[in-house]
C-alpha positions in Angstrom: 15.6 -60.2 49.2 17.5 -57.7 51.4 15.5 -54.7 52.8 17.4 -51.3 52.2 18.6 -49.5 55.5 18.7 -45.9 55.9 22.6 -45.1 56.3 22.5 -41.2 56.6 19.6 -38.8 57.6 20.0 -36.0 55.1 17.5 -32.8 56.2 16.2 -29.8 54.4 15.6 -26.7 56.4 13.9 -23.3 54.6 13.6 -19.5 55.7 10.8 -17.7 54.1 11.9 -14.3 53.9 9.3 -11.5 55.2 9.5 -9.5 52.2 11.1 -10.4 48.7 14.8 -9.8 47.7 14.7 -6.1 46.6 16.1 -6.8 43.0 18.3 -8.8 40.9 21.7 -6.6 41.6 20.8 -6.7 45.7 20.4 -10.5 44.6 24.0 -10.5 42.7 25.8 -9.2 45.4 24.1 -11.6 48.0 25.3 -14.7 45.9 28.8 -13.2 45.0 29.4 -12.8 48.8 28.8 -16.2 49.4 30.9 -17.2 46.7 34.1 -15.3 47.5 33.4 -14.7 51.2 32.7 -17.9 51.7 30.9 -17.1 55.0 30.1 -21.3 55.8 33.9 -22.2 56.0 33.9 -24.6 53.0 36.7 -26.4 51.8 38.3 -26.7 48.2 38.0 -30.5 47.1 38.8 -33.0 44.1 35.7 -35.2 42.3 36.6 -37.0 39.4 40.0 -35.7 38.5 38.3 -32.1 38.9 39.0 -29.5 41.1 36.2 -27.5 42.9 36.3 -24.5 44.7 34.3 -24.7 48.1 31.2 -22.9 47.2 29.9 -23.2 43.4 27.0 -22.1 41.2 25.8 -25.5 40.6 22.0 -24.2 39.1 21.0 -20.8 38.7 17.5 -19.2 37.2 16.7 -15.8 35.8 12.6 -15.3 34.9 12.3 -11.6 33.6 8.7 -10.4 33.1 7.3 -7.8 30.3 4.3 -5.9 30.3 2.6 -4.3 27.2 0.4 -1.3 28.0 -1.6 0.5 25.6 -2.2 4.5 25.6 -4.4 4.0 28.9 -1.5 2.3 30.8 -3.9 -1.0 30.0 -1.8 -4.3 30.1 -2.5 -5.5 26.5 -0.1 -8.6 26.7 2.6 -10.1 28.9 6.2 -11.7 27.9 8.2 -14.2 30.9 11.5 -15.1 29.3 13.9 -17.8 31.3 17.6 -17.4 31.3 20.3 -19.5 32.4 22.7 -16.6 33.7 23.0 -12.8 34.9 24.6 -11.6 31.9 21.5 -13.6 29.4 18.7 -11.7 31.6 20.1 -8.7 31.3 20.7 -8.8 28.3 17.7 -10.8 27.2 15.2 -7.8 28.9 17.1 -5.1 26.6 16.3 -7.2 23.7 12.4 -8.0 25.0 12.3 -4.0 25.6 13.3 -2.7 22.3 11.9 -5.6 20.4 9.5 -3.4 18.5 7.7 -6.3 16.7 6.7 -7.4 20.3 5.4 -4.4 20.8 3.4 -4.0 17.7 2.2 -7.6 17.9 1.0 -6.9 21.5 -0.4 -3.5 20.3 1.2 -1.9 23.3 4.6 -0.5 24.9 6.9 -3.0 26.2 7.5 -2.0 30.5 10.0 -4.0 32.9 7.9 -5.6 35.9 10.4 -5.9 37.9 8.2 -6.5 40.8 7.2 -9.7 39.7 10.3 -11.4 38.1 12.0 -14.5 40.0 15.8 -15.2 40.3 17.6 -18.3 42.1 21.3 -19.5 42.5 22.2 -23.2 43.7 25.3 -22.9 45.3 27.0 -26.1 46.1 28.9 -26.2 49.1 31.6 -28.7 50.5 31.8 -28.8 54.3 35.3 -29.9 56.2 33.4 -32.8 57.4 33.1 -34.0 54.0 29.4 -33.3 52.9 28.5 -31.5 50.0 25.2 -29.2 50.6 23.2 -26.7 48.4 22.0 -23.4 49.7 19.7 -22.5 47.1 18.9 -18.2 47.9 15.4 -17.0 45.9 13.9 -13.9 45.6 11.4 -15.2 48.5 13.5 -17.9 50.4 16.5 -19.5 51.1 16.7 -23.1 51.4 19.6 -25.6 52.9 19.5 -29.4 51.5 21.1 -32.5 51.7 23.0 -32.2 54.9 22.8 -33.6 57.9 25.7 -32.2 60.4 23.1 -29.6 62.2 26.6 -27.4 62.3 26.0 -26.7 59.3 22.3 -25.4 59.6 23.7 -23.4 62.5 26.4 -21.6 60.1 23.9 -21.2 57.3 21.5 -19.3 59.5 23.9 -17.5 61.3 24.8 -15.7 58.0 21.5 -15.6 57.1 20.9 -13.6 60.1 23.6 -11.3 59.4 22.1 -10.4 55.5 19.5 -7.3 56.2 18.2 -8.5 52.9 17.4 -12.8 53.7 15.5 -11.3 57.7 
């Protein structure tokens, strides 16, 4: 039997951010900049007979987070629903909101905690050198995998850097 050799050193590098993204449209906005700013140089490409831009959504996560209070602002109940895209969470929180039956079954009036909901975007990114990375921004960090030219860690924390919003 052969043995297996290692024939590329991939790395994964994180930044904790000192305090959490401020909400989900300060999120947005992050995320759409890198998407049409492109701020890591990326390069269009073909896999598969498809074409890809240079930075794509690949994954993204939406966990919005009800509270039921009763008359003595007493949380009676709680409600996390997960969504697939912008548009379903905030659309998906209007319906958890006015869902009175919710409401009534918790015995209390339905509040946004905004505080404590959770988004994250995977954006896959395709380097001139040929590698294809994820830079996966959360509400709390912002991770860089499966590279392993360190010019790219260099460009994905310069922007970082640059965002008053990932420091």
């Amino acid at each position: 039997m052969g043995d297996f050799v290692q024939s590329t050193n991939v790395k994964t590098a994180v930044r904790k951010l000192a305090n959490p993204i401020a909400d989900v449209d300060v999120f947005n906005t992050i995320v759409q900049a890198v998407i049409t700013g492109n701020p890591f140089g990326c390069v269009a490409y073909m896999s598969g007979g498809t074409n890809h831009g240079p930075v794509e959504k690949s994954r993204e996560a939406y966990t919005a987070r009800i509270l039921y209070e009763d008359t003595n602002a007493k949380v009676v109940g709680t409600v996390s629903d997960r969504f697939t895209t912008l548009a379903g969470f905030n659309a998906g929180i209007t319906a958890l909101e006015t869902n009175a039956a919710l409401a009534t079954a918790h015995g209390g009036a339905a509040n946004r905690d905004a505080d404590h909901e959770n988004y994250s975007v995977a954006l896959k990114c395709h380097d001139p050198n040929g590698e294809l990375y994820f830079v996966t921004i959360s509400r709390s960090q912002v991770s860089l995998t499966s590279f392993s030219d360190d010019a790219i860690r260099t460009k994905v924390e310069s922007w970082a850097d640059s965002v008053p919003a990932l420091a």
